[in-house]
N, C-alpha and C positions, 0 to 999 in steps of 0.2 A: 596363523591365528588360533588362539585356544580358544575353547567356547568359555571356559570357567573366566577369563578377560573378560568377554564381550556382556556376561552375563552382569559381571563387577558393575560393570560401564552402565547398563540399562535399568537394573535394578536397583541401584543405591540413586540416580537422576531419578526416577518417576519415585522413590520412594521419598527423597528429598522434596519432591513437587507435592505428596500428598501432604507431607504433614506442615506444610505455607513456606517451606526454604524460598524465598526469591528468586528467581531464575536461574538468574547469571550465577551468582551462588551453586547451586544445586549445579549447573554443568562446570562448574571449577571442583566441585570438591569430588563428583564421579571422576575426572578425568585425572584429578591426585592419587584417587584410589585404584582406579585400573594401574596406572604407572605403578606404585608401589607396590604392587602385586609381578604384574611382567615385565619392568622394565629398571632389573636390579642395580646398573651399572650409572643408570643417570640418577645424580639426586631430582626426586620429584618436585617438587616446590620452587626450587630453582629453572626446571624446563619449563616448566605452566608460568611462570611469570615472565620467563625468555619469548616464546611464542606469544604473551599478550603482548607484550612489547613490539617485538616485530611484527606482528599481525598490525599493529594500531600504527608503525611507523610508513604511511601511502600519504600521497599526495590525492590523490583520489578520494579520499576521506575527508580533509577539510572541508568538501563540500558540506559533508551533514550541517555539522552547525553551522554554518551560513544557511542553508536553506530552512534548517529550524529556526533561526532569527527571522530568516526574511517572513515566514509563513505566520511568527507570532507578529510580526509587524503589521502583516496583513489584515490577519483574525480582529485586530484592535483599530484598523485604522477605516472603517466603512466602507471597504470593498466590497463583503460580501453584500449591503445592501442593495449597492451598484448593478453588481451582476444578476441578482437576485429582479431587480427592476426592467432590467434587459430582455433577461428570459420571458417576462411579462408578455414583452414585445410579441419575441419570436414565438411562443408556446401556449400563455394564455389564453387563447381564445378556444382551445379545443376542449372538448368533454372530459371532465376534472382535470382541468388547466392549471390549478394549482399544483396539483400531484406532479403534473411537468414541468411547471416551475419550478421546485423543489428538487428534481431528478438532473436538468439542464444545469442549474445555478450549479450543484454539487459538483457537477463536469466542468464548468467554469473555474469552480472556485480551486476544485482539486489541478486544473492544468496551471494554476497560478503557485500556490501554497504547496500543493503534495502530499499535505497531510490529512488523512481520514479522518483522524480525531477531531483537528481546527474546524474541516468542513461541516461533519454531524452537530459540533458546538455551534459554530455562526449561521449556517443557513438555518438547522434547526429550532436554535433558538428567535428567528426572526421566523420562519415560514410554521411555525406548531402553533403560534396565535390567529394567525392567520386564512389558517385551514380548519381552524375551530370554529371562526368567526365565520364562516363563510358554511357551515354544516357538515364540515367532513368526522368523519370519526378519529377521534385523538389519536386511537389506536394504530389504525392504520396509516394517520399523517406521520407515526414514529417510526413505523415500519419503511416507509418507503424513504425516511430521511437516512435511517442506518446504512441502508440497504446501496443509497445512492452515493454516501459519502465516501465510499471503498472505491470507487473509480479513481479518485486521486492516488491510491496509490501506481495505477495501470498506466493514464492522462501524466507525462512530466510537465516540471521537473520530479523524480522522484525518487525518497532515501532509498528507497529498499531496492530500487534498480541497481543505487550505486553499490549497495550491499552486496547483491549478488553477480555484477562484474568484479569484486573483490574476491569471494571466493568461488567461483569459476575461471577463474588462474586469468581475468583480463578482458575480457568478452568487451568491446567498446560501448562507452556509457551512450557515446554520441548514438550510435547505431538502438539501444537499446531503446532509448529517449523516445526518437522516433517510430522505433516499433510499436510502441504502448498506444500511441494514437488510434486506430482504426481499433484493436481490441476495446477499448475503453469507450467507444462511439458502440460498437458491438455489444456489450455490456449495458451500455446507458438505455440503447433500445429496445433491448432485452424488456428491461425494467419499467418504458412507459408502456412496453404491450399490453403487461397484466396491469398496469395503474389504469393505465385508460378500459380496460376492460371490467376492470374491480370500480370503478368511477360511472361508467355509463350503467351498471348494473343497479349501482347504489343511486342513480340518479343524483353524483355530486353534478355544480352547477359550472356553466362556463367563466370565465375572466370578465370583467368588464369590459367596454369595446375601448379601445383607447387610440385617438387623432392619430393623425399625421406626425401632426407637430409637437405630441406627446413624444410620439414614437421616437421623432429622431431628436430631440432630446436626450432620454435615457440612455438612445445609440452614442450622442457626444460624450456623457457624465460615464460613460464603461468604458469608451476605449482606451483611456489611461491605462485601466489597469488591467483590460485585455492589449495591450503594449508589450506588456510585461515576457507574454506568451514570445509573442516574434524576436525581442531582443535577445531571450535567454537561448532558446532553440534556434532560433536564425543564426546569432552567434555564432553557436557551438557547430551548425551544420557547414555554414560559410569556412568553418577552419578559422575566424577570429580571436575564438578562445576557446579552452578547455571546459568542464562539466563545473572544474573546480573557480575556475577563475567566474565563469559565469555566475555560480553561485553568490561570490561577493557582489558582482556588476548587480544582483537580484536584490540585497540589502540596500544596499547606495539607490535603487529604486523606488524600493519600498519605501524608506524611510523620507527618501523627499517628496513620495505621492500622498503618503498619511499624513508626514509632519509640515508640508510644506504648503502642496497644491490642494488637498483635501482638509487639512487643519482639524483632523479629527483625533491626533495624538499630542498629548503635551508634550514638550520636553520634560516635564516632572514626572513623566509614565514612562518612561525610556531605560530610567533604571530599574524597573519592577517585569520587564521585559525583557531584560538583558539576563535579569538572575535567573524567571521562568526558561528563559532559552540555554541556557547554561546546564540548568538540573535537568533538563530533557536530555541535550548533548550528554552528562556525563552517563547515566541511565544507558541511554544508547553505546555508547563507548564499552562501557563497561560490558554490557549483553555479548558486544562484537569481538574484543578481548578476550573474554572466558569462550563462548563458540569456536574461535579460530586454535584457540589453547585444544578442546576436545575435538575438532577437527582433524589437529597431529596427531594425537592418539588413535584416532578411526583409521588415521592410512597408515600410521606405525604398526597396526594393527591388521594390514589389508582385508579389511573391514568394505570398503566398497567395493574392491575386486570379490571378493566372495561372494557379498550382495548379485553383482551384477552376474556371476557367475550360474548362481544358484536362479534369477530371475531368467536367464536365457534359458537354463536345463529346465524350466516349466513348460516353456514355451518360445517360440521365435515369431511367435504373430506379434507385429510390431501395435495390431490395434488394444489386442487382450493386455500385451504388456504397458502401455500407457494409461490405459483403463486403471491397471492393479494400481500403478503408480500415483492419478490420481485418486485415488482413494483410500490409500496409506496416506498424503500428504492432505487430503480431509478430515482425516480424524486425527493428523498430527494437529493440525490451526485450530480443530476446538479447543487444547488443552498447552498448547507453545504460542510464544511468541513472536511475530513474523519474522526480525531480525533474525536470534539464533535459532529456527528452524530454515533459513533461507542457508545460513555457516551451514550448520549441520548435514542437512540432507542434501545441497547441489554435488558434495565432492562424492558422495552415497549413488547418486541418480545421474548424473551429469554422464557417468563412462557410460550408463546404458544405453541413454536415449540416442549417447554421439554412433556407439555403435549400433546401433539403428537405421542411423542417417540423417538424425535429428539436428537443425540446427541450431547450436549453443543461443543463439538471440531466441529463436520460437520454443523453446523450453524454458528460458527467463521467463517470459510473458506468460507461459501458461503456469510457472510456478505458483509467479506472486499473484495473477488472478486465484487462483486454487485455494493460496495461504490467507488470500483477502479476505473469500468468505469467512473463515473462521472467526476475524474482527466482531463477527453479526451473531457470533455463537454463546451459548454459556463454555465453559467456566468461568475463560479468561477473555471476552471478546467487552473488549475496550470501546469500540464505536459501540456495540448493543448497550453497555453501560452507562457513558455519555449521551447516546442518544434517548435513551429513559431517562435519565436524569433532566434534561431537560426539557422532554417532555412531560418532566411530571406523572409518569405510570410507570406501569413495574411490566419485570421480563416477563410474568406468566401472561398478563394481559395482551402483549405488542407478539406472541408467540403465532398465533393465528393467524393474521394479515401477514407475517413475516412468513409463513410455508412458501404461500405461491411466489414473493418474490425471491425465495431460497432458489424453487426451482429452474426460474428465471436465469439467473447466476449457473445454477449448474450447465443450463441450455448451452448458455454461451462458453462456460466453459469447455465445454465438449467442442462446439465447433470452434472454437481455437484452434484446439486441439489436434482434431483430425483436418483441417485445413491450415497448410501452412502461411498459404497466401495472406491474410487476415492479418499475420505480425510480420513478416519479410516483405512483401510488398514496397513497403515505404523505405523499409533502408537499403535495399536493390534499387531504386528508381533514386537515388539521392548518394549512390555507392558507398555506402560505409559498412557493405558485407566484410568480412575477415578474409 
């Protein structure tokens, strides 16, 4: 490895970044330009579009867009009020029971959809009227919707798991799936300590009391599409079907709970959902492409043996070293994208943590937890943006309520972290360890 490469590699990418190059962009054209610098013999342009190719050509991948269709079908089809009414049930009645509604539903909605951004837009935009109405601070009703809708990436089905079983050379989607569970309930209640804490303080009010026959009500009108949960995951744990094939079985779902038994989608809306699900899919692709392109160059470059090399010669406390690690990959998520930071850096951190002792499934989990936060950050944090938007306030405002539940997140990331039990648990008891 020459340093004058690696130098190539990192400073033409973040300088590309400062001055608005697009991502995916900006890591194709550093990783054009490291190659034609040290790698005389191959044409450049020609191996970067080889490696996108290949990289994009998995069966494991089809899943994304199906699970982006299924999750916009979702988002449009009044699920989230569903769930959102449910939570009612179970959570409403405690001190700022809204704020738990809000936190639950996002957990609901995320183990459905997967997606952060869907979540922050639909629960948000149904539960920020409603926590106004009721005396909460705007502020802080933004804060804790951001804050909560990043559990879906942790809660499956979810892209960025299948992301980073891709470039972790295989790690099983099924195994990871399952992992994510107990992390994401760990996360979630993270998040009502300080709401309920921040809520009993501010003296918000409790839920209304709601019957019997309310109740189980709301329990019949959810389980359709708390259904959804058992057939994709039972599926896939059963050995029925794959991550990939479930994904489709998740459309053909969706589409007959929205379009059919719930009649909340037209068939006139189907092609404006189809296009939305497509330009996210290519977006996505494209990101996955160019990361697995600069990928090849990091290890043509042994680039993460050095990494790992140089991180062991600091130190061999496996606690200090995981430490370091999260917190290079926190200040990575303020300013990257979770896809190609998940390419990027697993093939970079992956040999450490294995040599370690670290197991590939409990370093998934603490990744994407890690990268999640970032979504709730400036520059680039997509749910903070969405979730202000829709609540109508701006990032400087929602910045203060949003500390303590930062912290919150960090809590649980840490005891992820040093407790492995928390993500292997589930896929040791159900056997789909490696």
């Amino acid at each position: 490895m020459e340093l004058a490469d690696v130098l190539v590699l990192v400073i033409s990418f973040l300088f590309l970044l400062l001055i608005g190059v697009p991502i995916s962009f900006s890591i194709g054209i550093s990783a054009i330009l490291t190659m034609l610098l040290s790698i005389d013999t191959l044409p450049s342009l020609t191996t970067v579009a080889q490696q996108m190719a290949t990289g994009l050509d998995s069966f494991a991948l089809l899943a994304i867009p199906f699970f982006i269709l299924a999750g916009n079908l979702m988002n449009s089809g009044g699920i989230a009020r569903r769930l959102i009414d449910f939570a009612k049930v179970l959570v409403g009645r405690l001190p700022g029971g809204l704020a738990f509604v809000n936190i639950m539903a996002a957990m609901f909605f995320g183990a459905i959809s997967g997606s952060a951004v869907a979540a922050a837009s639909a629960i948000g935009g149904f539960m920020g009227e409603k926590m106004e109405a009721e005396g909460y601070d705007k502020n802080f009703s933004a804060a804790v919707n951001i804050t909560s809708a990043t559990t879906g990436l942790i809660i499956p089905p979810s892209n960025i798991l299948i992301v980073y079983s891709l470039a972790s050379g295989g790690v099983s989607i099924a195994a990871l799936f399952i992992a994510g569970y107990l992390p994401g309930i760990v996360v979630g209640l993270s998040l009502m300590g300080v709401a309920g804490v921040y809520s009993y303080k501010r003296g918000y009010p409790v839920g209304d009391k709601i019957s019997l026959k309310v109740a189980f009500v709301k329990l019949i009108d959810a389980i359709p599409s708390l259904t959804l949960i058992v057939i994709v995951i039972g599926g896939i744990v059963a050995g029925y079907f794959t991550a990939t094939e479930a994904s489709a079985i998740a459309v053909l779902y969706s589409f007959l709970l929205s379009v059919v038994f719930y009649r909340e989608i037209k068939l006139k809306d189907i092609k404006n959902i189809l296009l939305s699900s497509a330009a996210t899919t290519a977006v996505v692709m494209l990101l996955i492409g160019a990361s697995i392109a600069m990928s090849w160059v990091m290890a043509y470059q042994n680039i993460p043996q050095s990494i790992t090399t140089g991180l062991m010669g600091i130190t061999e406390n496996p606690i200090i070293i995981l430490l370091l690690i999260n917190l290079i990959l926190l200040a990575v998520g303020t300013f990257m994208d979770m896809t190609p930071a998940v390419l990027i850096f697993t093939p970079i951190f992956l040999p450490v943590v294995t040599a370690l002792g670290m197991d590939p499934i409990h370093f998934g989990i603490m990744m994407v937890l890690n990268l999640s936060i970032g979504l709730c950050t400036p520059p680039v944090g997509s749910v903070l943006f969405v979730g202000c938007s829709v609540a109508n306030t701006s990032i400087e405002k929602v910045i203060k309520p949003l500390l303590p539940l930062f912290i919150a997140m960090i809590v649980a990331l840490l005891l992820i972290t040093y407790i492995p039990g928390i993500s292997l648990i589930l896929p040791e008891y159900f056997g789909l360890m490696n």
